[in-house]
LUMDRENPA-968336 format. One record per residue: residue in one letter; z, y, x of N, C-alpha, C in turn. Coordinates in steps of 0.02 Angstrom, whole numbers, plus 50000, padded with zeros to 5 digits. Each point is the difference from the previous one (the first is absolute). Layout:
// LUMDRENPA-968336
AZYXZYXZYX...
//
This chain:
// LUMDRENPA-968336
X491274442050698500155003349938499965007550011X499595004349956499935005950001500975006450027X499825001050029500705005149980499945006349987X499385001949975499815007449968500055000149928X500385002449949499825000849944499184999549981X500194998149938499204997949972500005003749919X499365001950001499965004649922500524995149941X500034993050007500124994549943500894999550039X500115004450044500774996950018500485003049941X500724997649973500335002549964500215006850019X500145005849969500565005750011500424999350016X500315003050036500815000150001500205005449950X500494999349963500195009349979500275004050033X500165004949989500375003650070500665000949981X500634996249963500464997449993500464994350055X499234997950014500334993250035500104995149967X499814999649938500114991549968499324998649993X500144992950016499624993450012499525001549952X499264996249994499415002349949499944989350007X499974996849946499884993849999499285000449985X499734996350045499004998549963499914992250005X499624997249972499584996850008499425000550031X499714999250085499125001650008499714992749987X499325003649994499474994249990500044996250049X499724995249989499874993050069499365002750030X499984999150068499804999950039499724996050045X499425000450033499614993550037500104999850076X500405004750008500175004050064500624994050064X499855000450049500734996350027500605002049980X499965006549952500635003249993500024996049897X499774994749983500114997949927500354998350004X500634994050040500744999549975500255005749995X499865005450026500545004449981499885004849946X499254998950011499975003949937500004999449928X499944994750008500114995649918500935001649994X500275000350017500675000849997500175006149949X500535001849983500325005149957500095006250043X499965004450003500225005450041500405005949988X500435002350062500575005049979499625005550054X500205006149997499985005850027500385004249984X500355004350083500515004850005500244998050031X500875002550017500295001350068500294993249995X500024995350064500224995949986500644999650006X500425003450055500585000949993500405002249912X499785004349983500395002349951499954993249944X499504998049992499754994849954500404992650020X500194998750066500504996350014500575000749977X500575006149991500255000149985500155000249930X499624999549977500124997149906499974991649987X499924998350066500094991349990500614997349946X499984998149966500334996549943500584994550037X500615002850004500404994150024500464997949947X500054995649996500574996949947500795001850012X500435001449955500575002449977500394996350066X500604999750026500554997950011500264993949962X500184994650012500254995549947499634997749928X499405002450031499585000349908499774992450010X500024993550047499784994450005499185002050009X499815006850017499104999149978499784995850090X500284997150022499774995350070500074995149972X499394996050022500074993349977499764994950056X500414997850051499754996450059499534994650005X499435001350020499344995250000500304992450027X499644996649981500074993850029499654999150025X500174992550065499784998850046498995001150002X499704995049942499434999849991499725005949989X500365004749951499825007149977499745004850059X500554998850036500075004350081499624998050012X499804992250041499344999050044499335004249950X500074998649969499395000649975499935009549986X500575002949998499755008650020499865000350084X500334996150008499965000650096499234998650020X499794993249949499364999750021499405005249983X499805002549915499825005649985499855005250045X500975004150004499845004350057499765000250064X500174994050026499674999650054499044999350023X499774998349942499524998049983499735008349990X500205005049967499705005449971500115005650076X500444998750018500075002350074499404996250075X499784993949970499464998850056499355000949958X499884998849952499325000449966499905004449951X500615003649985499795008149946500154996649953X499835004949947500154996949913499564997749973X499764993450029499494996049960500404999849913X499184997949968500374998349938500414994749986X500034993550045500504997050009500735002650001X499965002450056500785001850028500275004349927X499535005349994500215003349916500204998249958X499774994449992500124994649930500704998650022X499934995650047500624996950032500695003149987X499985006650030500475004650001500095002849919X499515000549956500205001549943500424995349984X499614993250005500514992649945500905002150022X499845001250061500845001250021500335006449965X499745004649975500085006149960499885007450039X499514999050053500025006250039499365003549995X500005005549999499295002149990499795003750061X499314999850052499795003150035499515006249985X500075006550037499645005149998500005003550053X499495005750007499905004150053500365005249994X500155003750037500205007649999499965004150073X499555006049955499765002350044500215007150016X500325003450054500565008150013499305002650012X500155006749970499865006250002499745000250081X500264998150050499945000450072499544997050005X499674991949955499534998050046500094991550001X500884998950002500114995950001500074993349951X499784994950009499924994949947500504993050041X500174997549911500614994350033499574994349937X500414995750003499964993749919500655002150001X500324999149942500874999449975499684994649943X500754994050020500034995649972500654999249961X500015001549939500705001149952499874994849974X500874997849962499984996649929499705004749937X499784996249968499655002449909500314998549968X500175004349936500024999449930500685001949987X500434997449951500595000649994500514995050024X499994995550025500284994550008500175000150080X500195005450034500225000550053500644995750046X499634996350039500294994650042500635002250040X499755006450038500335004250064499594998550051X499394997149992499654996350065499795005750023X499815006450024499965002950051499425003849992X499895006250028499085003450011499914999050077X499324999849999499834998950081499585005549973X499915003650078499435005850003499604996350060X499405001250013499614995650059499475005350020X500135002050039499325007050054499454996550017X499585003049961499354996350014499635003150074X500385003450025499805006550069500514999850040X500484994550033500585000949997499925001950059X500295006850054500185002950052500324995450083X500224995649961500594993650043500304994149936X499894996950039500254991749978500835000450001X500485003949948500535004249981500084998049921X500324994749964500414996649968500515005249967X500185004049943500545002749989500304997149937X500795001449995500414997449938500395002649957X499865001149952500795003449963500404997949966X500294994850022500314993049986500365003049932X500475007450011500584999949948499735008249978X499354999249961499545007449985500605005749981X500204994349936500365007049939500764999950029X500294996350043500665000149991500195004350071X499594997950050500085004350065499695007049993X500365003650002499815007349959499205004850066X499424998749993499635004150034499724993850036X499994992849978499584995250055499214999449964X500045001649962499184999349958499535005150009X500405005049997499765007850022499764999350081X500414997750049499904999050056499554993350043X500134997149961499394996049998499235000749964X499755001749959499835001749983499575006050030X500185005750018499865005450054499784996650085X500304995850018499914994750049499334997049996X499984995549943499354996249992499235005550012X500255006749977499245004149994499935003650065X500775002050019499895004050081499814995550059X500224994850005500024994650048499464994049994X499755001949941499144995450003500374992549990X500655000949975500344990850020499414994349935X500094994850021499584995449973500144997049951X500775001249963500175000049941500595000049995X500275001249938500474999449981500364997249931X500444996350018500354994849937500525003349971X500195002449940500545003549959500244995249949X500584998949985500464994749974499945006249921X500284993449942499805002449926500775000049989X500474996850040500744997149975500345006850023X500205003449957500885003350037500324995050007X500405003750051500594994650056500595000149934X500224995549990500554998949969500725001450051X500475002449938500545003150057500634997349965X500515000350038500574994449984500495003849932
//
């Protein structure tokens, strides 16, 4: 996959917020990804606007057994063979939508969120398509541990880590 900007790549603005595109399909080894939706800008900062659900708001709704295998299988699947249009589909029926995003630096990931309004708490994954080291990161408790999203987040882009999983649930507190 190219890593030079291309006349047809999106802008960034010089704000730092995200530019959503659609590119054309492509015949290229790089068409799963490019058929995909695409984000551009910092990815750190753009992490931290991840959407987590209230405290006590019930917005978690614990998958079941079948539900689970079957994100377990998906992801695992989009992690050995990319984002076929399979795995896409797949991951939509479950309510998640895949896209690219690509930093200002160079760097490109997939992030795999929930869609729409109907938020589960099921989680964003970020996934380094360049990843530096085989480096797993988490921010189990984003909004409630004051500075773990920020720090993770900053982690995933300095440290080349190979992804990272951010929880949608605030921690409920007694």
């Amino acid at each position: 996959m190219p890593t030079t900007p291309t006349p047809t790549d999106p802008v960034t603005p010089t704000d730092g917020t995200p530019v959503a595109s659609t590119p054309d399909p492509s015949a290229s080894v790089c068409a799963p990804l490019s058929s995909l939706a695409s984000l551009t800008g910092d990815l750190t900062t753009w992490l931290q606007t991840a959407p987590i659900a209230a405290a006590n708001s019930g917005g978690f709704t614990e998958p079941g057994g079948t539900e689970l295998a079957a994100f377990e299988g998906a992801f695992r699947t989009l992690l050995t063979e990319g984002p076929t249009a399979q795995v896409v589909q797949d991951l939509a029926g479950m309510g998640y939508g895949v896209s690219t995003f690509r930093n200002a630096t160079g760097g490109g990931w997939l992030v795999v969120r929930e869609q729409g309004l109907l938020s589960r708490g099921g989680g964003t994954f970020i996934i380094n398509l360049f990843p530096a080291r085989d480096l797993w990161l988490e921010a189990p408790h984003a909004d409630s541990d004051e500075g773990t999203l920020r720090q993770t987040a900053t982690q995933l882009v300095t440290l080349g880590a190979r992804a990272l999983l951010i929880n949608r649930q605030h921690r409920a507190r007694p």
